[in-house]
Residue frames as a rotation matrix with the C-alpha (Angstrom) as fourth column:
UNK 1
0.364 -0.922 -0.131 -12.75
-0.691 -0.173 -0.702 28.28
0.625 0.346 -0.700 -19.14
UNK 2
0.010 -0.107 0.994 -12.25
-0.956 0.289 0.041 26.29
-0.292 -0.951 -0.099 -15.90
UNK 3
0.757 0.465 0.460 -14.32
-0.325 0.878 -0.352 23.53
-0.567 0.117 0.815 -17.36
UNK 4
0.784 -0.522 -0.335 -12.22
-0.433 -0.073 -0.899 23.61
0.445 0.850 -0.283 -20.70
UNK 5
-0.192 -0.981 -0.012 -8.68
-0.871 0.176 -0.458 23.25
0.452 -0.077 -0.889 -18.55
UNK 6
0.038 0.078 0.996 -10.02
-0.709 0.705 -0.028 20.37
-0.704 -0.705 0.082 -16.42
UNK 7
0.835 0.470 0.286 -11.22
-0.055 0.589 -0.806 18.56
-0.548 0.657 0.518 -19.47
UNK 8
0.140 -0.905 -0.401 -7.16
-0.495 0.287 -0.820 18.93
0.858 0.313 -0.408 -20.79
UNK 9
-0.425 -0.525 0.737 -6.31
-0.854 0.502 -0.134 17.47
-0.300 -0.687 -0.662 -17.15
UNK 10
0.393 0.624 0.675 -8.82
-0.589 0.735 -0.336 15.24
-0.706 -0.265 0.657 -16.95
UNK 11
0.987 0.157 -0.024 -7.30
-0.121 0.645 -0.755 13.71
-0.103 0.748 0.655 -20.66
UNK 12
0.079 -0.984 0.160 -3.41
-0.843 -0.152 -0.517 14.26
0.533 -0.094 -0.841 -19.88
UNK 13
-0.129 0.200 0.971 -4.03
-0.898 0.392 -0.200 12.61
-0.421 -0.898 0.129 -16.67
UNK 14
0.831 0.333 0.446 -5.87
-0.117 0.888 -0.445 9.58
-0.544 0.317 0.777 -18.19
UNK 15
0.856 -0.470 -0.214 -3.34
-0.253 -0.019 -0.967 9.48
0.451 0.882 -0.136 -21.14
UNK 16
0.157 -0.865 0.476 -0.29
-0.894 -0.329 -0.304 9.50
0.420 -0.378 -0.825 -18.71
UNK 17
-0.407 -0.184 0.894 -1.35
-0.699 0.694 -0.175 6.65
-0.588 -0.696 -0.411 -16.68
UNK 18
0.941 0.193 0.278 -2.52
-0.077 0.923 -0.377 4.27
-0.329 0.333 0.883 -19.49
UNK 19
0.583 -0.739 -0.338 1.39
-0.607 -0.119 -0.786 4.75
0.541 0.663 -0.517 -20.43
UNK 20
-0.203 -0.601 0.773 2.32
-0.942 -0.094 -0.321 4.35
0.266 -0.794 -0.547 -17.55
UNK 21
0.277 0.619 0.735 0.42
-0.649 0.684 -0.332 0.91
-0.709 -0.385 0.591 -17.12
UNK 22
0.973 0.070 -0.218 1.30
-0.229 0.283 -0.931 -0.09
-0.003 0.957 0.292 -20.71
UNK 23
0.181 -0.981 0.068 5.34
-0.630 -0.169 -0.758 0.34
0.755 0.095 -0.649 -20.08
UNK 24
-0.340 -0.479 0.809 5.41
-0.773 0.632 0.049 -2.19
-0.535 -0.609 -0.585 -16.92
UNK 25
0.532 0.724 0.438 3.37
-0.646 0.682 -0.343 -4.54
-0.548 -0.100 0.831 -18.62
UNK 26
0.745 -0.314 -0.589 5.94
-0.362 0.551 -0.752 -6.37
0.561 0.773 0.296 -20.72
UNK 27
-0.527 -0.685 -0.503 8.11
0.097 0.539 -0.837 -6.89
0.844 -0.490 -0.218 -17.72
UNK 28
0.496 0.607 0.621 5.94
-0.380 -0.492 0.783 -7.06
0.781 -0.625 -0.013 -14.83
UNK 29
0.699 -0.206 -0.685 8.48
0.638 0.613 0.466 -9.08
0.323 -0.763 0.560 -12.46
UNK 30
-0.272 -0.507 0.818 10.67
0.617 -0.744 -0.256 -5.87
0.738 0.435 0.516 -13.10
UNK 31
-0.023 0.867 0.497 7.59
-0.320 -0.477 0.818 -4.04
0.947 -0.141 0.288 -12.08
UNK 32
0.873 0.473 0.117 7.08
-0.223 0.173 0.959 -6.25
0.434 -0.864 0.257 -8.70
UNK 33
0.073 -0.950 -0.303 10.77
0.976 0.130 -0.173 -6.92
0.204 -0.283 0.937 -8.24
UNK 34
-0.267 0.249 0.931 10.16
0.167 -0.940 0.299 -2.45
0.949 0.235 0.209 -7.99
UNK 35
0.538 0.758 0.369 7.66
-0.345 -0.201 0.917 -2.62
0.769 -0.621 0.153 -5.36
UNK 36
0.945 0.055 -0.323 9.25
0.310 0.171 0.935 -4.49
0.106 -0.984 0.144 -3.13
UNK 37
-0.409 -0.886 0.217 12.85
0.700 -0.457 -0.548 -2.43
0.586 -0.072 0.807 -3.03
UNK 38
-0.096 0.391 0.915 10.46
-0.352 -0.874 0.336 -0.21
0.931 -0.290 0.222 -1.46
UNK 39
-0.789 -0.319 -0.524 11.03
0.360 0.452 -0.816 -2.67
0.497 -0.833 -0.242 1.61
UNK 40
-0.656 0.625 0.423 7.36
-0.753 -0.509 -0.417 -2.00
-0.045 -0.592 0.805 2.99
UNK 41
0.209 0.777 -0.594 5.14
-0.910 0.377 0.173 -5.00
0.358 0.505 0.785 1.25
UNK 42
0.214 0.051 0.976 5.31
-0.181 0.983 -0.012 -8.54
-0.960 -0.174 0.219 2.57
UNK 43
-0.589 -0.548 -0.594 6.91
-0.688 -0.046 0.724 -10.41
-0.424 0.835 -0.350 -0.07
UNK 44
-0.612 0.537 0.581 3.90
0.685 0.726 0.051 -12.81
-0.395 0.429 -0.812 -0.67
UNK 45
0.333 0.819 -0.467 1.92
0.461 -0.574 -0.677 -9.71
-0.823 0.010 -0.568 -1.31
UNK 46
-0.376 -0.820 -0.431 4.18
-0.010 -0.462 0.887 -8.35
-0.927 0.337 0.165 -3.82
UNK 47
-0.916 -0.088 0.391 3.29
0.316 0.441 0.840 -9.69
-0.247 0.893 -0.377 -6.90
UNK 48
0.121 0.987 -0.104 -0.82
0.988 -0.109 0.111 -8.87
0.099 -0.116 -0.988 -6.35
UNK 49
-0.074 -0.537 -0.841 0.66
0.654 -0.662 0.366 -5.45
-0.753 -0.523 0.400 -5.71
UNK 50
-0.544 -0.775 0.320 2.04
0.167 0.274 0.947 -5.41
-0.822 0.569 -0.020 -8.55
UNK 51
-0.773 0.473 0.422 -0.58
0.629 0.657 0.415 -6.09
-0.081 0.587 -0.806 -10.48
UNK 52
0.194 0.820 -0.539 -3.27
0.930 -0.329 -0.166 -4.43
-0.313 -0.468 -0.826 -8.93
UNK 53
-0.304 -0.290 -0.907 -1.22
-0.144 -0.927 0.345 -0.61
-0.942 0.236 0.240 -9.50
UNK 54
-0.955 -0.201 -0.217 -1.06
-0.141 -0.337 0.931 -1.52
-0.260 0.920 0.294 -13.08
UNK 55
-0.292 0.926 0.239 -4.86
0.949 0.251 0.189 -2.89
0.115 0.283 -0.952 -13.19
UNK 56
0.360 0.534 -0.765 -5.56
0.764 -0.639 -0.087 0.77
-0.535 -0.553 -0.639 -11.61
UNK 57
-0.295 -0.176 -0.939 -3.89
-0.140 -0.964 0.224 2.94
-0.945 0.198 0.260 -13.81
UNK 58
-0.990 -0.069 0.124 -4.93
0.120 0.059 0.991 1.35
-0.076 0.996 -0.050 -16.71
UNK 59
-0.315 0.949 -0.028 -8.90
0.888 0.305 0.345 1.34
0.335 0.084 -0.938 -15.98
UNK 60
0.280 -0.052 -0.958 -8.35
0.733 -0.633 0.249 4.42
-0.620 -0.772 -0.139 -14.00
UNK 61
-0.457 -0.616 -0.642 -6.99
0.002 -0.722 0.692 5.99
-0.890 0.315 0.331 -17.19
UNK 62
-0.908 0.277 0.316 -9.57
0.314 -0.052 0.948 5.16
0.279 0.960 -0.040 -19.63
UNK 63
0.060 0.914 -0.401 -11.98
0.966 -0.154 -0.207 5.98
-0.251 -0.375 -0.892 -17.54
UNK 64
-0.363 -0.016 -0.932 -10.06
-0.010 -1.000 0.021 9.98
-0.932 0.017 0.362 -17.50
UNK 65
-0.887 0.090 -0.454 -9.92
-0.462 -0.147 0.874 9.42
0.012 0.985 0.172 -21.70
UNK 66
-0.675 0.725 0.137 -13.64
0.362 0.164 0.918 8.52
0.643 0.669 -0.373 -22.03
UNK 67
-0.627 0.531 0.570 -15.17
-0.729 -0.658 -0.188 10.52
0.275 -0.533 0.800 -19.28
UNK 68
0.092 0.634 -0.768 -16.67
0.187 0.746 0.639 7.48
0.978 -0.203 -0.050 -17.89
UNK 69
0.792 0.106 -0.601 -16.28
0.591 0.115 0.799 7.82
0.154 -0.988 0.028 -14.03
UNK 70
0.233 -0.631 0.740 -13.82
0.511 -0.568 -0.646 10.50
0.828 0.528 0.190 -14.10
UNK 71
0.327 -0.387 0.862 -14.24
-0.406 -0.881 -0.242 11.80
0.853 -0.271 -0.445 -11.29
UNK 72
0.842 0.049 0.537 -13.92
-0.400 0.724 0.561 8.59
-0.361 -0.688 0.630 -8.86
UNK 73
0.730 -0.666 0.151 -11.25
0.610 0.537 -0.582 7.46
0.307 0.517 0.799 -11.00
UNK 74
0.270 -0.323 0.907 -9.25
0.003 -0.942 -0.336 10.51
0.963 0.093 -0.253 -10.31
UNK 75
0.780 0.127 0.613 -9.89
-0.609 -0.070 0.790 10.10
0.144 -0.989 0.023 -6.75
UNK 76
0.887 -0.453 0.092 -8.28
0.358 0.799 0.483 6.61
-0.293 -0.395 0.871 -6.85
UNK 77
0.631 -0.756 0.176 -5.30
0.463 0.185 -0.867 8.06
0.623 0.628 0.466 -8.67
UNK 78
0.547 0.081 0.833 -4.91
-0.439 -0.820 0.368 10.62
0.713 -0.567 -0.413 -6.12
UNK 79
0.738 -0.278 0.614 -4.61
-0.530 0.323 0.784 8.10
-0.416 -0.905 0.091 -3.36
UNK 80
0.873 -0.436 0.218 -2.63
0.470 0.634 -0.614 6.35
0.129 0.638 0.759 -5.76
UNK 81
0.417 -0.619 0.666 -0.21
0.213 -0.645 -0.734 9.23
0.883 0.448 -0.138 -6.10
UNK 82
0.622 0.245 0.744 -0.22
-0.657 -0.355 0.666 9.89
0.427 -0.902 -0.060 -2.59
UNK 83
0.870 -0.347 0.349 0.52
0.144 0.858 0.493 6.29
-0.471 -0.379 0.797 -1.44
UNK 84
0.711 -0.671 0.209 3.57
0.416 0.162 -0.895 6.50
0.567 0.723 0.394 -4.35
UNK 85
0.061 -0.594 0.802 5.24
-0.221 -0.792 -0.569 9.76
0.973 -0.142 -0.180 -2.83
UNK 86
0.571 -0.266 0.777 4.86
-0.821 -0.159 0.549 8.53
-0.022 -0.951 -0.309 0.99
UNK 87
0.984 -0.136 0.118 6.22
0.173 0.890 -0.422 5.28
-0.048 0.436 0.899 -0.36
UNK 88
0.430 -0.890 0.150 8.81
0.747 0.257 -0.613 6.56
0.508 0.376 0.775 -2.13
UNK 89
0.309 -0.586 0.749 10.13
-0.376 -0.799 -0.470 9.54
0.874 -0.136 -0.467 0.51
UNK 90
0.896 -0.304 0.322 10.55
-0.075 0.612 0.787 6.55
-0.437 -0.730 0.526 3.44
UNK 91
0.842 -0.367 0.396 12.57
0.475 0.852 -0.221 4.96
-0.256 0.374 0.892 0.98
UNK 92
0.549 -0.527 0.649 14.56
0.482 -0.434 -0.761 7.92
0.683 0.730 0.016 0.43
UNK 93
0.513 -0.126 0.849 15.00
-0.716 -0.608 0.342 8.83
0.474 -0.784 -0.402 3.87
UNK 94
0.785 -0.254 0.565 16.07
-0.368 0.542 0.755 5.57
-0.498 -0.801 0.332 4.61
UNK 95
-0.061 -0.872 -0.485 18.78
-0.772 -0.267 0.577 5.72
-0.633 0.410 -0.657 2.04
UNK 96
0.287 0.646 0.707 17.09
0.183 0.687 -0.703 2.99
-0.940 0.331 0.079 0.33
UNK 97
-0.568 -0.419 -0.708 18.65
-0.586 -0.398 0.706 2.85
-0.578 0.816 -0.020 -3.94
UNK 98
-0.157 0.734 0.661 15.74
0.627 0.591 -0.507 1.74
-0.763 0.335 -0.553 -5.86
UNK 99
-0.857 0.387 0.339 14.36
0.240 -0.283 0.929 2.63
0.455 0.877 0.150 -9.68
UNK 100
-0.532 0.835 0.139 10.96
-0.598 -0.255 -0.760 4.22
-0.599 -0.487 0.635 -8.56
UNK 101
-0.747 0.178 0.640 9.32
0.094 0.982 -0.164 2.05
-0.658 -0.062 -0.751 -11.15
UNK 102
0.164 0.562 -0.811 7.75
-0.330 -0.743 -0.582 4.89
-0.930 0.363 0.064 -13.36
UNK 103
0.683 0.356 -0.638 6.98
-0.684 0.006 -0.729 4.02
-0.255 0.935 0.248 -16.79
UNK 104
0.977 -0.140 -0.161 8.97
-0.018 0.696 -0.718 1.20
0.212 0.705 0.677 -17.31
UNK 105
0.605 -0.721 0.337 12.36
-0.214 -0.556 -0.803 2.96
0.767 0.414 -0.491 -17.33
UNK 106
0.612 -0.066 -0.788 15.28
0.570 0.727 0.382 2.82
0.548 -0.683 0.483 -14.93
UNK 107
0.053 0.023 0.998 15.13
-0.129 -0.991 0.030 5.31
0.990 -0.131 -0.050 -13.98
UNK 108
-0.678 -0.476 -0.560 16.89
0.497 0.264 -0.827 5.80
0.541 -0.839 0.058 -10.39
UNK 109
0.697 0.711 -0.094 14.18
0.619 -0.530 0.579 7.31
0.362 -0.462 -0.810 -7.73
UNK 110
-0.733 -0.612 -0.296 15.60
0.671 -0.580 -0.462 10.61
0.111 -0.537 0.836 -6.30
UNK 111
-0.544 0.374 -0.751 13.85
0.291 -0.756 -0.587 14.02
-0.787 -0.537 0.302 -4.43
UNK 112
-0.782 0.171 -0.599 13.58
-0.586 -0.526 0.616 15.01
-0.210 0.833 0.512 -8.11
UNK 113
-0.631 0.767 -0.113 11.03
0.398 0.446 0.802 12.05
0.666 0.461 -0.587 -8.82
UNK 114
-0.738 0.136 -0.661 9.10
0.651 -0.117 -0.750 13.82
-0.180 -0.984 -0.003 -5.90
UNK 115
-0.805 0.139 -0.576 8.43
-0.335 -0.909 0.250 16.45
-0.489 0.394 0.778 -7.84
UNK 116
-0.803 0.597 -0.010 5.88
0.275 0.384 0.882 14.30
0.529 0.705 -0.472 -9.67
UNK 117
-0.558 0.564 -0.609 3.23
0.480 -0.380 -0.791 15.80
-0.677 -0.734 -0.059 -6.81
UNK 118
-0.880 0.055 -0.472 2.41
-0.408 -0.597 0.691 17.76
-0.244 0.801 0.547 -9.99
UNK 119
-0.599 0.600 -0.531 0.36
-0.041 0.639 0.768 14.91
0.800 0.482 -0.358 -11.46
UNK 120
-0.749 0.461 -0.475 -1.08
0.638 0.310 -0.705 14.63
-0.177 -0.831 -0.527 -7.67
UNK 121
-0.710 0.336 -0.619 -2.51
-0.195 -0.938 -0.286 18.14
-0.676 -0.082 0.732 -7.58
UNK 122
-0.869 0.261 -0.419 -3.89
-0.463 -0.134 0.876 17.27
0.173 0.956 0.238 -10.72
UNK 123
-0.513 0.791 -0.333 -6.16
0.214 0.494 0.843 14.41
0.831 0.361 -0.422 -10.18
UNK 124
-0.716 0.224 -0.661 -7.04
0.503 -0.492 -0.711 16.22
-0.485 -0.841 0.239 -7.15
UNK 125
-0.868 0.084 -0.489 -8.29
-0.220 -0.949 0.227 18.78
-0.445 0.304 0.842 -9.22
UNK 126
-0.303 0.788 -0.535 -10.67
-0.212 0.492 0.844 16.54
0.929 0.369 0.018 -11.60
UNK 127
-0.452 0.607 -0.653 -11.85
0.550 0.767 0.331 14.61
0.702 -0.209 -0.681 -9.15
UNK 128
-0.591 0.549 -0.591 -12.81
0.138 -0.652 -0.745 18.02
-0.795 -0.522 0.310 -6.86
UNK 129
-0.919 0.122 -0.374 -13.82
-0.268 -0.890 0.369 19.95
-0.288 0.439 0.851 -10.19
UNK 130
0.106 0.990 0.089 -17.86
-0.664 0.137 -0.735 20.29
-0.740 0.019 0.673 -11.07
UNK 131
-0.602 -0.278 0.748 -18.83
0.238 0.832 0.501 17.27
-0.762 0.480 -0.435 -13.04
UNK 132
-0.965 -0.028 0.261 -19.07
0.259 0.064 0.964 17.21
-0.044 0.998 -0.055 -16.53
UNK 133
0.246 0.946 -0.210 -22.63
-0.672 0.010 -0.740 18.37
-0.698 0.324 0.639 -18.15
UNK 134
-0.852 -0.157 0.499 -24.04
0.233 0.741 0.630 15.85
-0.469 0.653 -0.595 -20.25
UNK 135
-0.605 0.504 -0.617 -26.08
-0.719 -0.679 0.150 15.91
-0.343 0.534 0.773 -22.92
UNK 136
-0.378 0.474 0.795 -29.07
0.358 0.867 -0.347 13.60
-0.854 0.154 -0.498 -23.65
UNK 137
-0.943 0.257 -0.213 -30.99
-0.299 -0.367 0.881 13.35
0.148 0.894 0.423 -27.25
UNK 138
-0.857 0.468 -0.214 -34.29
-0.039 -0.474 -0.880 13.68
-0.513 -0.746 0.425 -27.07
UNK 139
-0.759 0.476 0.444 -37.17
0.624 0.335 0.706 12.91
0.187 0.813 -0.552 -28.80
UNK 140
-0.856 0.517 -0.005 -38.75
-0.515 -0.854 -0.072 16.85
-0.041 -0.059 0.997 -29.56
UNK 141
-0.790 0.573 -0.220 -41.81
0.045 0.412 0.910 14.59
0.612 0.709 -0.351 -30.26
């Protein structure tokens, strides 16, 4: 049963963050014009930034949807997620009005995007939980 619910995280998870990767990608200057409202990045660094998140959730998310490295991939979201939420609660402590940069949207960042810790837990989970059994075919011969 365990296995079973990981294997829905593990494909939510993946699913979530090739969206998420997909939605900046038609405006990425949007996207890196995002990052640095977060007033932490060097502005030559920005743009590689930028990039780099969306290179990571998108490879990082087919990996969840084809069980390819799933459980390293996870990891990286993790720290991903992590980095996001200490990111984005400076920025909120320092009164700081920025779009958090989630899916695309413009969505205003507030305590409530915080809540997204949810998704943390998660790839926590995969990337703790017992890895996958595979099956090999054999030749009974």
């Amino acid at each position: 049963m365990m296995a079973r619910a990981l294997a829905v995280c593990r494909v939510a998870l993946g699913a979530l963050f090739i969206w998420a990767a997909v939605t900046k990608l038609p405006d990425m200057a949007a996207f890196a014009q995002d990052v640095a409202n977060y007033r932490v990045i060097p502005a030559a660094l920005v743009p590689l930034l930028a990039a780099a998140v969306v290179g990571i959730e998108l490879l990082a998310g087919i990996a969840l949807l084809t069980g390819v490295m799933e459980r390293p991939a996870s990891a990286l979201l993790a720290v991903l997620l992590g980095s996001f939420t200490v990111l984005l609660v400076q920025a909120l402590l320092r009164g700081i009005d920025l779009r958090c940069g989630c899916f695309g949207s413009d969505e205003r960042a507030s305590w409530w995007t915080v809540v997204r810790l949810v998704m943390l837990a998660t790839a926590i989970a995969v990337a703790r939980g017992p890895a996958p059994e595979r099956t090999s075919v054999t030749n009974p011969a």
